[in-house]
Backbone of each chain as nested JSON, in Angstrom:
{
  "chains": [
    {"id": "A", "residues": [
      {"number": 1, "name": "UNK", "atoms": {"N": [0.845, -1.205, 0.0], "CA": [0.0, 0.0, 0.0], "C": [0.868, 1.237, 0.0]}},
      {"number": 2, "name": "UNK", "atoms": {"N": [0.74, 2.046, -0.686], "CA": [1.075, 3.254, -0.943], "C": [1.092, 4.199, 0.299]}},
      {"number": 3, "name": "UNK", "atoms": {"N": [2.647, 4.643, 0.47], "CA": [2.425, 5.443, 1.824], "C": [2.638, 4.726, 2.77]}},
      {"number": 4, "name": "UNK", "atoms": {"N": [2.32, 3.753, 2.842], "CA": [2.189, 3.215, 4.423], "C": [3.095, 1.891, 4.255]}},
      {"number": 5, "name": "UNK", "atoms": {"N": [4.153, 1.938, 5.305], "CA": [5.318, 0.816, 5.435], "C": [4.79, -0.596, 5.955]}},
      {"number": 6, "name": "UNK", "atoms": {"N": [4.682, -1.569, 5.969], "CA": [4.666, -2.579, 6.302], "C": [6.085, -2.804, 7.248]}},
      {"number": 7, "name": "UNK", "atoms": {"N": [5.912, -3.408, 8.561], "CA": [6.692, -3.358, 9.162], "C": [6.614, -4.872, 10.273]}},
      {"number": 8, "name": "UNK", "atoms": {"N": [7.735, -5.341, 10.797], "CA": [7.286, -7.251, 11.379], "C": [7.752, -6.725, 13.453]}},
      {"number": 9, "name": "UNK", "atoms": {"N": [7.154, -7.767, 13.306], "CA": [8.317, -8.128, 14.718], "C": [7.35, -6.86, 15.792]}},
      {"number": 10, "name": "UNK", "atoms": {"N": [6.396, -6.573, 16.232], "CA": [4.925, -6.951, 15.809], "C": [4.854, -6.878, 14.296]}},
      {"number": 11, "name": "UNK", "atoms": {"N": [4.139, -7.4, 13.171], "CA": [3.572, -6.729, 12.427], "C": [3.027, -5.412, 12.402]}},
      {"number": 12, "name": "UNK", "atoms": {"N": [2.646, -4.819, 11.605], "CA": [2.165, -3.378, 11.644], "C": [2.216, -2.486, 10.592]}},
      {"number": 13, "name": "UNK", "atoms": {"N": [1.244, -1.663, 10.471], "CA": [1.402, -0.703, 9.403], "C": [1.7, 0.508, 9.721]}},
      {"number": 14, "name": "UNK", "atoms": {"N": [2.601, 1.43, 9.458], "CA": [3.177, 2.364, 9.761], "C": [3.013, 3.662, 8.621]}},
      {"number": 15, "name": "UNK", "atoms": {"N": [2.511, 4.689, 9.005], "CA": [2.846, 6.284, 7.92], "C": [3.059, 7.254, 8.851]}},
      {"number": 16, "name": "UNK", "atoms": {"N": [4.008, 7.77, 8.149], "CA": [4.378, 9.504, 8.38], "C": [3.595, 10.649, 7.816]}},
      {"number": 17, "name": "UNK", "atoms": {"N": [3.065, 11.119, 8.406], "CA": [2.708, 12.31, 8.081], "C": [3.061, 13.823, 7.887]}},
      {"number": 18, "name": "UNK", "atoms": {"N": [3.737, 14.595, 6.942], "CA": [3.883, 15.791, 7.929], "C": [3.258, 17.149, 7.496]}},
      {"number": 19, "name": "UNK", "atoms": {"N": [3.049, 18.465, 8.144], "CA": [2.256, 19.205, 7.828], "C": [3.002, 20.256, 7.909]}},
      {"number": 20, "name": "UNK", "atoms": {"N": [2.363, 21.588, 7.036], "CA": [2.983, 22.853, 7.429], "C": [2.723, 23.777, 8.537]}},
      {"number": 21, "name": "UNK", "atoms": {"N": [1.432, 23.214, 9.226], "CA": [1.346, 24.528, 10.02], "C": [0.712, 23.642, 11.678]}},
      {"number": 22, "name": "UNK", "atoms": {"N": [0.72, 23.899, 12.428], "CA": [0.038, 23.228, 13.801], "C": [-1.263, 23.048, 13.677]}},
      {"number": 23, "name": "UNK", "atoms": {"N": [-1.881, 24.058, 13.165], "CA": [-3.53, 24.219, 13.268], "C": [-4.045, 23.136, 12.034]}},
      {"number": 24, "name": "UNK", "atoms": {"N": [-2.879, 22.171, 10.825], "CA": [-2.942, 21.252, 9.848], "C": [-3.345, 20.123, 10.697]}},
      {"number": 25, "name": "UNK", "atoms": {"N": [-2.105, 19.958, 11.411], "CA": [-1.516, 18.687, 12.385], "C": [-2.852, 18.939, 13.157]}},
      {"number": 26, "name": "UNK", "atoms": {"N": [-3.391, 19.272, 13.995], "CA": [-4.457, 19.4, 14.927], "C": [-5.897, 19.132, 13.954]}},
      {"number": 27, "name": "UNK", "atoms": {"N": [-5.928, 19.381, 13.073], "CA": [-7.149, 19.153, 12.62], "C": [-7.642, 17.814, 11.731]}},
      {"number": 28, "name": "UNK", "atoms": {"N": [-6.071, 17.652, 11.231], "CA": [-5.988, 16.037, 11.339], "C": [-6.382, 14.715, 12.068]}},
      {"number": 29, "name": "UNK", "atoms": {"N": [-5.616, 15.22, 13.174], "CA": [-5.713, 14.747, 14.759], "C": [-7.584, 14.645, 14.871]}},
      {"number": 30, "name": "UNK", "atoms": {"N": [-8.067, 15.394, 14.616], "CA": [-9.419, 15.872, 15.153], "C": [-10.469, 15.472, 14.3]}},
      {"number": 31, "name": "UNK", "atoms": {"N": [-10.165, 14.947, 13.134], "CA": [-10.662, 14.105, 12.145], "C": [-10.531, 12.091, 12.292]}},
      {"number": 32, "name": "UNK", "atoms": {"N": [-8.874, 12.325, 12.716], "CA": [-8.656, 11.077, 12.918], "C": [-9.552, 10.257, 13.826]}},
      {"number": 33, "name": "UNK", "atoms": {"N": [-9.366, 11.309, 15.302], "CA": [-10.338, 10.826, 16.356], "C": [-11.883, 10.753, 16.344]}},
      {"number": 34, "name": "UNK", "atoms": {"N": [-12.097, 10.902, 15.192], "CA": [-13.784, 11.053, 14.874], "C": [-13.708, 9.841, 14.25]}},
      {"number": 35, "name": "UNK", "atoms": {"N": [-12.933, 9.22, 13.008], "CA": [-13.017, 8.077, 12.452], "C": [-12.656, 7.335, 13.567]}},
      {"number": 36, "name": "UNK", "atoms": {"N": [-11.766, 6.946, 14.586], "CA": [-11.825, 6.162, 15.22], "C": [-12.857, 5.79, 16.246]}},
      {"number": 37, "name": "UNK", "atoms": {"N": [-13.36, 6.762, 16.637], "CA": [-14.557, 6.566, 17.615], "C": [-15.523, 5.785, 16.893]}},
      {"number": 38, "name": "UNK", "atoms": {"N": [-15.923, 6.301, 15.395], "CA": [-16.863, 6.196, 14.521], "C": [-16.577, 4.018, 14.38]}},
      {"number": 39, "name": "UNK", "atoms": {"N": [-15.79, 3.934, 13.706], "CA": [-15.28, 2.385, 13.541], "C": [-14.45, 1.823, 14.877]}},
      {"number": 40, "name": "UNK", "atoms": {"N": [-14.655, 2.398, 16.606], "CA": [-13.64, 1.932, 17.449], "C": [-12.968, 0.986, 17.02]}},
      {"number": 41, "name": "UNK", "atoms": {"N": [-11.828, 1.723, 16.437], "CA": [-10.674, 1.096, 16.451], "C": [-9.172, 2.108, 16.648]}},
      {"number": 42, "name": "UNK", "atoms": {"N": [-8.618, 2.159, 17.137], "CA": [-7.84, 3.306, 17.493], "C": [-5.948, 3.036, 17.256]}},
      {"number": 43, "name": "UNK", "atoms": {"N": [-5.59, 3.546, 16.363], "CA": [-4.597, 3.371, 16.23], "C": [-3.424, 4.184, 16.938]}},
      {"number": 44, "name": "UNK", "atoms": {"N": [-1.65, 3.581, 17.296], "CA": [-0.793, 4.092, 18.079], "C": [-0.824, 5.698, 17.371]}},
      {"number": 45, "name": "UNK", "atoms": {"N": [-0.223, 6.98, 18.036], "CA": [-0.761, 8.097, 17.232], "C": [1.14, 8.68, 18.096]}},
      {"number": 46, "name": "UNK", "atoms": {"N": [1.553, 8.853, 17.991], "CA": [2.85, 10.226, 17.813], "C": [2.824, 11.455, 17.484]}},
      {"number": 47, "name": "UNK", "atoms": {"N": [2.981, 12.49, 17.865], "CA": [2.778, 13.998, 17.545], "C": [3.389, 14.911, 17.9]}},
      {"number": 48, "name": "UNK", "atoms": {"N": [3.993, 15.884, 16.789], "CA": [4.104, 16.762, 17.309], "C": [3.716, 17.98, 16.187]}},
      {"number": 49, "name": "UNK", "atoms": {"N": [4.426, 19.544, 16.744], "CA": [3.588, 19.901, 15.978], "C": [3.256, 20.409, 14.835]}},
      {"number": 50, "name": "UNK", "atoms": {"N": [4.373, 19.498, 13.552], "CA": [4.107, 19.311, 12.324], "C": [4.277, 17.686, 11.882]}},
      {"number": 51, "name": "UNK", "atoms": {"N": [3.937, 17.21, 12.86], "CA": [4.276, 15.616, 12.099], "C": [3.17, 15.109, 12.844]}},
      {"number": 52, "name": "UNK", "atoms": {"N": [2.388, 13.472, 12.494], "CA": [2.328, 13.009, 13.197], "C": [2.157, 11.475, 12.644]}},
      {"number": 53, "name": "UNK", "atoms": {"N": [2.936, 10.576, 13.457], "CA": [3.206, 8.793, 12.911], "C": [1.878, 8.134, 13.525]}},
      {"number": 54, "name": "UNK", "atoms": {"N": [1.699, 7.175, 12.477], "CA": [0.61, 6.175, 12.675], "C": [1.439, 4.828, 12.803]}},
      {"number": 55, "name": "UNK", "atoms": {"N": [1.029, 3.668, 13.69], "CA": [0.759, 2.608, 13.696], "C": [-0.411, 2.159, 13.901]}},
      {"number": 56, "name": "UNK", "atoms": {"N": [-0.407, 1.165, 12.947], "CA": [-1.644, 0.055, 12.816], "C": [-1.63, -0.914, 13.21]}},
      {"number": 57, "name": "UNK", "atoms": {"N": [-2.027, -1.856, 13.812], "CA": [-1.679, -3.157, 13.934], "C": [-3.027, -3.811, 13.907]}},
      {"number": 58, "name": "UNK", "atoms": {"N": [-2.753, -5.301, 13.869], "CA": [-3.855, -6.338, 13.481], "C": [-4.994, -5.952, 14.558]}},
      {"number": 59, "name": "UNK", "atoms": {"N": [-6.165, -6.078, 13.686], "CA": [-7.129, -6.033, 15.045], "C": [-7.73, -7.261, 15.979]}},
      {"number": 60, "name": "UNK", "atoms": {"N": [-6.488, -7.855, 16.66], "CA": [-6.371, -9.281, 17.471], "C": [-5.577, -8.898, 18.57]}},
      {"number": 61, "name": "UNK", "atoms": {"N": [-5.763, -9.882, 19.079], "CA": [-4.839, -10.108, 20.009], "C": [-3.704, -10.711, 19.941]}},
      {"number": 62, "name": "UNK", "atoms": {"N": [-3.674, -11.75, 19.029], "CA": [-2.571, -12.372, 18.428], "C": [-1.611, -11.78, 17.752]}},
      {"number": 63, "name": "UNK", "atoms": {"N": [0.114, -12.213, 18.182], "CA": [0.974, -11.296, 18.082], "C": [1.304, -12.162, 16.087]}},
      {"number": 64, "name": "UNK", "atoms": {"N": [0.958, -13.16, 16.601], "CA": [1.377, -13.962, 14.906], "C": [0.466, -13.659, 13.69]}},
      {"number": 65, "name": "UNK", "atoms": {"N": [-0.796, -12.706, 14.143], "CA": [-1.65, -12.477, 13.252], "C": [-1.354, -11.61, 12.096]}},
      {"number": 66, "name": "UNK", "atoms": {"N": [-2.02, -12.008, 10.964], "CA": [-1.693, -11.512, 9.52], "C": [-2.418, -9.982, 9.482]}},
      {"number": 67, "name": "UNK", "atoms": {"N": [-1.552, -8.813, 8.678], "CA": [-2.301, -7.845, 8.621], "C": [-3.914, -7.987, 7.449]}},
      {"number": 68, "name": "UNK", "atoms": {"N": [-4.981, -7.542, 7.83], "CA": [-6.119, -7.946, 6.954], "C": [-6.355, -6.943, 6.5]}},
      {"number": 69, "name": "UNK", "atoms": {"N": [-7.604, -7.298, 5.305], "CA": [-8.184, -6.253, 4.377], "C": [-8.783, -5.421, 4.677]}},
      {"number": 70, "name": "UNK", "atoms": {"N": [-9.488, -5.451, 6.16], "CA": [-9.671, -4.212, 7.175], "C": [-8.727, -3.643, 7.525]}},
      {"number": 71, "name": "UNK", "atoms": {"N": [-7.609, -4.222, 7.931], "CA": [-6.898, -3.13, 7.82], "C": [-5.796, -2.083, 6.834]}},
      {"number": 72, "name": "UNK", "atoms": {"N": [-6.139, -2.678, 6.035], "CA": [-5.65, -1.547, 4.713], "C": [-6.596, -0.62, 4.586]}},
      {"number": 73, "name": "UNK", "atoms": {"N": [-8.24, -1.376, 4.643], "CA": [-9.13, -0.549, 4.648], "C": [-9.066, 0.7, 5.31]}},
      {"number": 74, "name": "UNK", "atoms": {"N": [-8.516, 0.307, 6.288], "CA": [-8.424, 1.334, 7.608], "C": [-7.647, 2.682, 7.421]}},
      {"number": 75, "name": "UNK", "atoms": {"N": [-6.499, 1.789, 6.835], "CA": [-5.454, 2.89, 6.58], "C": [-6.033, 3.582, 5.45]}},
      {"number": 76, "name": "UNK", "atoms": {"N": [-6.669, 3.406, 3.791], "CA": [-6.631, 3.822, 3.139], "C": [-7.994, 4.966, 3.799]}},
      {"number": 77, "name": "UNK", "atoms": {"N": [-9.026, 4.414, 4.278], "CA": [-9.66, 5.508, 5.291], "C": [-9.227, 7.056, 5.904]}},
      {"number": 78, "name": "UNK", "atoms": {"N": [-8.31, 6.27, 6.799], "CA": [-7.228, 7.474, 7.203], "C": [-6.539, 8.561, 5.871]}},
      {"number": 79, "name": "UNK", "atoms": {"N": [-5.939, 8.157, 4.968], "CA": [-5.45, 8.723, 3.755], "C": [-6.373, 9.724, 3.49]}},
      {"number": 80, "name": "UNK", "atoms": {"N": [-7.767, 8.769, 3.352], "CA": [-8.821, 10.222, 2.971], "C": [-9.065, 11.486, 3.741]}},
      {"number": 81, "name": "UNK", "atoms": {"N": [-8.444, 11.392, 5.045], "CA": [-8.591, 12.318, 5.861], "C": [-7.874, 13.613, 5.72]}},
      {"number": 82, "name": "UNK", "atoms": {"N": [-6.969, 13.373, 4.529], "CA": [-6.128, 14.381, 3.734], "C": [-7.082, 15.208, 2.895]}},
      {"number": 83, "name": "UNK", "atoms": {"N": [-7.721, 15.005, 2.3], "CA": [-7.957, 15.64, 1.161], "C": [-9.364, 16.738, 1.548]}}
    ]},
    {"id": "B", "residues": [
      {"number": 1, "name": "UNK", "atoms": {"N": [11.861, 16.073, 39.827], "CA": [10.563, 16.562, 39.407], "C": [10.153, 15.051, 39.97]}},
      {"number": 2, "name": "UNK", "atoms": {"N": [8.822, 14.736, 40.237], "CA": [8.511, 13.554, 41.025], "C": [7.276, 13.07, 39.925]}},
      {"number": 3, "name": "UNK", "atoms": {"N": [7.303, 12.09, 39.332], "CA": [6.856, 11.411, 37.91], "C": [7.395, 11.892, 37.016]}},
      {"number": 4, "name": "UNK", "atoms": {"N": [8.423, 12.451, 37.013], "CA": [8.821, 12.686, 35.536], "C": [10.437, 12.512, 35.453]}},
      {"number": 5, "name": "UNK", "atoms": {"N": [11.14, 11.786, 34.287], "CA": [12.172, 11.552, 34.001], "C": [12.846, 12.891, 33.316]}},
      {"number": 6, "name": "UNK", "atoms": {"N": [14.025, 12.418, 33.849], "CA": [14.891, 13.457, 33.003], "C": [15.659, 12.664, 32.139]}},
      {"number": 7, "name": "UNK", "atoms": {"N": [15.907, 12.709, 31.057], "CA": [16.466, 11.995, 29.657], "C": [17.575, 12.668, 29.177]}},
      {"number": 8, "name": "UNK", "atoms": {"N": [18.542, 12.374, 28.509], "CA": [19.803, 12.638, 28.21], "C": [19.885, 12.898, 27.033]}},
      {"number": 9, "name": "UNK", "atoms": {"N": [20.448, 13.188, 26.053], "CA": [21.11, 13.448, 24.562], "C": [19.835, 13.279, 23.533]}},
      {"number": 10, "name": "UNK", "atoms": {"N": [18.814, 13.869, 23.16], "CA": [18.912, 15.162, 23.769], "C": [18.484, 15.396, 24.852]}},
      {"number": 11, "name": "UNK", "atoms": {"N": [18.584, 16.554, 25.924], "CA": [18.352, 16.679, 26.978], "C": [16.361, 17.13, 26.93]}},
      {"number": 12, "name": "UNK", "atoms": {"N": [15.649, 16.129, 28.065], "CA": [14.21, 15.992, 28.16], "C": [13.893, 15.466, 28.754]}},
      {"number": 13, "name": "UNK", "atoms": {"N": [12.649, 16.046, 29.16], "CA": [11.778, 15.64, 30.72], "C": [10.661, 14.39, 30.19]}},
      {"number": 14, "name": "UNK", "atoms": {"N": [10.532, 13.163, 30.613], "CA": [9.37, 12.268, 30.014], "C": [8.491, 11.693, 31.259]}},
      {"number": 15, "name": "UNK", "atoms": {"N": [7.377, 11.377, 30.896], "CA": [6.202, 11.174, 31.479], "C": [5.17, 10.532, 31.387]}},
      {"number": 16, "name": "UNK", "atoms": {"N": [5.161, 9.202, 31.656], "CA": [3.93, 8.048, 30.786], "C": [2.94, 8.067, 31.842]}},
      {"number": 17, "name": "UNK", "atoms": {"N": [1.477, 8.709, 31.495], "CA": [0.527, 8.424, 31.992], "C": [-0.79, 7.644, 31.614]}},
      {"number": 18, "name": "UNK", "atoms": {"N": [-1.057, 6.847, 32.31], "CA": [-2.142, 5.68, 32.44], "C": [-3.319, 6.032, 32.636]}},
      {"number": 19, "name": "UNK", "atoms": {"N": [-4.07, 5.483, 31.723], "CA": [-5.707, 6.032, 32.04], "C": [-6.717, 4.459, 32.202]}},
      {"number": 20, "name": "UNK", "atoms": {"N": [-7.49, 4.594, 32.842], "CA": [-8.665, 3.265, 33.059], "C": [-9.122, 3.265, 31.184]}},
      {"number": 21, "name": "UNK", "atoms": {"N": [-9.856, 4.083, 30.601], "CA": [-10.566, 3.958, 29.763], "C": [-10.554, 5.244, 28.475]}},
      {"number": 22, "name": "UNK", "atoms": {"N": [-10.446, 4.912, 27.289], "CA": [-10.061, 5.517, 26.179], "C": [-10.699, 7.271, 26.313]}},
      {"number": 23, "name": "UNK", "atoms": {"N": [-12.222, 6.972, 26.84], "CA": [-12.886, 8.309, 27.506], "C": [-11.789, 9.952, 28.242]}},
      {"number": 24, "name": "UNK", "atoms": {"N": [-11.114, 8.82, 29.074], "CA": [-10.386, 9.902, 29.7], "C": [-8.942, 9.994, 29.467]}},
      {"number": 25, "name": "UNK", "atoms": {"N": [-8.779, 8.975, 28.389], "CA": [-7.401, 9.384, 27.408], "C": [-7.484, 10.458, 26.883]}},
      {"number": 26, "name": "UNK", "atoms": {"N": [-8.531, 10.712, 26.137], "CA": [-9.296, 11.736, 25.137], "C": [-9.616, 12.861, 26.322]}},
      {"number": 27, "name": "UNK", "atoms": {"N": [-9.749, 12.925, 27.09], "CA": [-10.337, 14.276, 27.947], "C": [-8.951, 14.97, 28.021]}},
      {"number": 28, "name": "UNK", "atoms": {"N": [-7.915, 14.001, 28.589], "CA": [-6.815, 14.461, 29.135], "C": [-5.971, 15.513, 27.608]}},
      {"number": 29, "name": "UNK", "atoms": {"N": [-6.218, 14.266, 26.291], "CA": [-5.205, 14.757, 25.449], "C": [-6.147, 16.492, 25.134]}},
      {"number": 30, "name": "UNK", "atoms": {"N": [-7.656, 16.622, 25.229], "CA": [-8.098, 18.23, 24.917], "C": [-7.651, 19.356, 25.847]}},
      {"number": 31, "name": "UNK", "atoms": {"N": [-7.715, 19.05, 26.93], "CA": [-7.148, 19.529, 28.076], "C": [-5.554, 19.759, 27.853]}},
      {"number": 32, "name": "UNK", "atoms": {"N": [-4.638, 19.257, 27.161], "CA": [-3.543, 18.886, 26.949], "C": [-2.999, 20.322, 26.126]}},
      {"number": 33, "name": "UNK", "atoms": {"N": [-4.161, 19.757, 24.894], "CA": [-3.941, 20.874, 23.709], "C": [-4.2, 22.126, 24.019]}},
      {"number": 34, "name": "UNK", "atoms": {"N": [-5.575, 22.605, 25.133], "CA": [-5.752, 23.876, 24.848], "C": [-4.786, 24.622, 25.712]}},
      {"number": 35, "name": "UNK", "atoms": {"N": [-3.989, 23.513, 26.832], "CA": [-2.639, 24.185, 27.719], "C": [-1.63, 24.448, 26.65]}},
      {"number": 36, "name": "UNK", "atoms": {"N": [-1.326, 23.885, 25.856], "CA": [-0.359, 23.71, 25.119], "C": [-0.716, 25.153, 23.917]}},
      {"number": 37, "name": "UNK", "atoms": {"N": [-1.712, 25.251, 23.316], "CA": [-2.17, 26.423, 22.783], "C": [-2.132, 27.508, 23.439]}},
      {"number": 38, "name": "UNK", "atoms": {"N": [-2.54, 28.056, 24.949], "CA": [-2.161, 28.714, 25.259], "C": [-1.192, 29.625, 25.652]}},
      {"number": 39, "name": "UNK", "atoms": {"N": [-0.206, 28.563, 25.975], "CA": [1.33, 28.619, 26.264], "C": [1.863, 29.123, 24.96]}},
      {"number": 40, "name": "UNK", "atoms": {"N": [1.509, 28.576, 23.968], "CA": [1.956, 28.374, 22.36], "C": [3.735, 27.321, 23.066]}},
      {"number": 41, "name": "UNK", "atoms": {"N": [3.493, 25.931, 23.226], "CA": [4.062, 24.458, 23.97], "C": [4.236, 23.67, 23.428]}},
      {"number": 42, "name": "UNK", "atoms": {"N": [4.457, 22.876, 22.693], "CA": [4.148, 22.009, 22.319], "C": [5.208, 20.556, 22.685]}},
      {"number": 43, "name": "UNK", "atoms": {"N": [4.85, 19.553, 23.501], "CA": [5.599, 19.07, 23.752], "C": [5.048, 17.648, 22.793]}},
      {"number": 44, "name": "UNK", "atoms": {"N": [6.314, 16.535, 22.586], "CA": [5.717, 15.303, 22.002], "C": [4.658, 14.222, 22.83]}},
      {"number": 45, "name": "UNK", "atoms": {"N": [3.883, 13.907, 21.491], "CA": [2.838, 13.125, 22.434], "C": [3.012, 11.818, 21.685]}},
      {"number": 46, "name": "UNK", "atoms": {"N": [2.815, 10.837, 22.793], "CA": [2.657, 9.408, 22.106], "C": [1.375, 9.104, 22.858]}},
      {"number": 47, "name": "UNK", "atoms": {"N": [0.264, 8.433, 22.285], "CA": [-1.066, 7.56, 22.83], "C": [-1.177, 6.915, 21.978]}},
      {"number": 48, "name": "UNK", "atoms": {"N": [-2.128, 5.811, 22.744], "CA": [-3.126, 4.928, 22.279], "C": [-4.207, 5.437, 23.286]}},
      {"number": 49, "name": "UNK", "atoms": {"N": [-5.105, 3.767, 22.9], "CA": [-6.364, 3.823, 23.596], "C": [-6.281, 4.055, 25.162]}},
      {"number": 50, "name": "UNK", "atoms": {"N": [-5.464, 3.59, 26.268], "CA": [-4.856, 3.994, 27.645], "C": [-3.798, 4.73, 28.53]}},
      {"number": 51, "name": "UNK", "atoms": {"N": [-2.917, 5.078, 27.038], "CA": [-1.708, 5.851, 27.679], "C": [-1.322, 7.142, 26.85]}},
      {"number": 52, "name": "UNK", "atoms": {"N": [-0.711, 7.684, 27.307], "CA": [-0.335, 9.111, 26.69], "C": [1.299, 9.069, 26.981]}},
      {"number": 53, "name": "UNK", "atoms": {"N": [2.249, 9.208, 26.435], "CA": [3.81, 9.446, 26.899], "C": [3.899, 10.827, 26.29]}},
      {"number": 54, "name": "UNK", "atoms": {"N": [4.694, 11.75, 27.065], "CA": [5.017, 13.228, 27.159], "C": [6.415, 13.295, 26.666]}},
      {"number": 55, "name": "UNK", "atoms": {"N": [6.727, 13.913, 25.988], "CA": [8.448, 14.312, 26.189], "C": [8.224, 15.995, 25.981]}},
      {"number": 56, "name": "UNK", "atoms": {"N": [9.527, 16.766, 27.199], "CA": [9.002, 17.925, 26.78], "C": [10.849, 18.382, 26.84]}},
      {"number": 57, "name": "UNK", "atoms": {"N": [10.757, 19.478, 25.785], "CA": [12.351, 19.414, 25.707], "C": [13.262, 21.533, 25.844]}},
      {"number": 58, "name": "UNK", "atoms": {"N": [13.989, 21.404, 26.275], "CA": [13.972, 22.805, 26.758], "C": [13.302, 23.355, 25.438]}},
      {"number": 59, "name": "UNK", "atoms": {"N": [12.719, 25.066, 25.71], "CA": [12.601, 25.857, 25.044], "C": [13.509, 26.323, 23.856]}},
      {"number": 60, "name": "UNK", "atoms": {"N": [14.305, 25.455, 23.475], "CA": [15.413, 26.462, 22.678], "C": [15.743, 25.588, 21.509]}},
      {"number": 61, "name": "UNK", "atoms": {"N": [16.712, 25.871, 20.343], "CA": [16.959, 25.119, 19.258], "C": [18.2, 24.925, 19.94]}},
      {"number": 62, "name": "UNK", "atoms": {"N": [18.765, 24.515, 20.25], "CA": [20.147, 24.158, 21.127], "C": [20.005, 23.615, 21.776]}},
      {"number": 63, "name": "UNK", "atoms": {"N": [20.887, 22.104, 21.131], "CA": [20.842, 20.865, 21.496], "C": [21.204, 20.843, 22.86]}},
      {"number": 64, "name": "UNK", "atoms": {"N": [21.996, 21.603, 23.306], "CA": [22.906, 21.292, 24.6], "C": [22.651, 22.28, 26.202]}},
      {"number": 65, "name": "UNK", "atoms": {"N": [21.466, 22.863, 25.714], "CA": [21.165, 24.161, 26.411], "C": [20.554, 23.004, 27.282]}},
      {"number": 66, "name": "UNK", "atoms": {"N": [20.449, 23.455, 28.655], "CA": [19.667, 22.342, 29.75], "C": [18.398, 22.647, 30.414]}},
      {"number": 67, "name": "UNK", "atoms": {"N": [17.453, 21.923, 30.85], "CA": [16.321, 22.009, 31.231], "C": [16.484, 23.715, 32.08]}},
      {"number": 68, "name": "UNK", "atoms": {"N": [15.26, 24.763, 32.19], "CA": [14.752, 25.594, 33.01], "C": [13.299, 25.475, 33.868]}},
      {"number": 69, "name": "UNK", "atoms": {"N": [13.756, 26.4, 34.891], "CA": [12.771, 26.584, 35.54], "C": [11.769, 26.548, 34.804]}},
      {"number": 70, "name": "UNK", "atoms": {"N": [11.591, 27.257, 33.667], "CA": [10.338, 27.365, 33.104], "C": [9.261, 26.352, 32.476]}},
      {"number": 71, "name": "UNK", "atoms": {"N": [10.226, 24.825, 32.372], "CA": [10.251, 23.334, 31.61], "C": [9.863, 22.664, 32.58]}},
      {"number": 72, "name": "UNK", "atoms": {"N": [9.898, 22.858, 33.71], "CA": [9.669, 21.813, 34.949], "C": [8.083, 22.752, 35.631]}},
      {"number": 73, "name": "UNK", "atoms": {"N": [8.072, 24.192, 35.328], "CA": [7.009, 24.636, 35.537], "C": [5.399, 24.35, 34.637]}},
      {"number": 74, "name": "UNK", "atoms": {"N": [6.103, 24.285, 33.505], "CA": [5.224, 23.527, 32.285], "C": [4.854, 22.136, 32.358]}},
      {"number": 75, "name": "UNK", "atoms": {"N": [5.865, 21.068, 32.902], "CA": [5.69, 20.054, 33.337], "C": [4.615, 19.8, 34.826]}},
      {"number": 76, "name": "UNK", "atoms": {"N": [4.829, 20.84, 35.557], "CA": [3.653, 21.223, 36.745], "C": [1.911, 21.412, 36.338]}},
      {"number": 77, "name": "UNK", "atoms": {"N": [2.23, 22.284, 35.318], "CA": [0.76, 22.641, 34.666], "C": [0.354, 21.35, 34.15]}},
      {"number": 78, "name": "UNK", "atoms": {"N": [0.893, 20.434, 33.466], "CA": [0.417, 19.74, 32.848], "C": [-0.118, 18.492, 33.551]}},
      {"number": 79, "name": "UNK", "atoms": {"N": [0.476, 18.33, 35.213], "CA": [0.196, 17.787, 36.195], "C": [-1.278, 17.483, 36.658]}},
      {"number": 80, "name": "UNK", "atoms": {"N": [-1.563, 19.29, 36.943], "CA": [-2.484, 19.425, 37.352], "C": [-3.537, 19.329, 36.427]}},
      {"number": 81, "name": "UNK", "atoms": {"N": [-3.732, 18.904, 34.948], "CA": [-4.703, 18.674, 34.491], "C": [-5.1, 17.281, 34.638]}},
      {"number": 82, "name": "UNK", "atoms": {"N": [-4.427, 16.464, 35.304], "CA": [-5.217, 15.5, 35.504], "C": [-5.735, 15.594, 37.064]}},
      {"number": 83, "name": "UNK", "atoms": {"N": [-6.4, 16.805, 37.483], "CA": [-7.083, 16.737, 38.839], "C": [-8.317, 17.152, 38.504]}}
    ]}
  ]
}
């Protein structure tokens, strides 16, 4: 997937984000947390205040679990939160 | 400072706080922002759904300049928003 790293040891999907201005980064943030409430599912979040990193990870408990088509879904979700 | 680490190269104050439930992850991180807006602050944030980690790093672009009064006072404010 485009943008977003695939990463092991947990598995996980990983993107960088970065923005020009704080009030970008914050409103991002403030979008993000609406989709997550919306589909509870909440991904690791990093910030500051022109960047901010996503991790994804499987939605299990299992550390051996495969990343799924929900969760690309997920991410490509998030992506839209750009535009 | 009493919960909070002091960190080395670069020099920074860190702070992992624990929440029961995603509810008051989210209260803490608005509360967070509008201190941080006010101040014009911005320190790094890491969360998920229960935790928040802080790093807050002197005021200055100089790597080597060392924590102030004013960094451990900011670290105070940010204390008291979880009362």
């Amino acid at each position: 997937m485009e943008n977003w790293e695939v990463r092991s040891r947990p598995i996980r999907l990983e993107r960088r984000f970065e923005f020009d201005r704080y009030e970008e980064t914050r409103d991002f943030l403030d979008r993000l947390g609406e989709l997550s409430e919306s589909l509870k599912r909440f991904p690791d979040i990093s910030f500051g205040v022109k960047y901010v990193n996503l991790t994804l990870r499987p939605d299990s408990e299992d550390e051996d679990v495969e990343l799924s088509e929900n969760d690309y879904k997920f991410a490509a979700q998030i992506d839209e939160l750009l535009q």
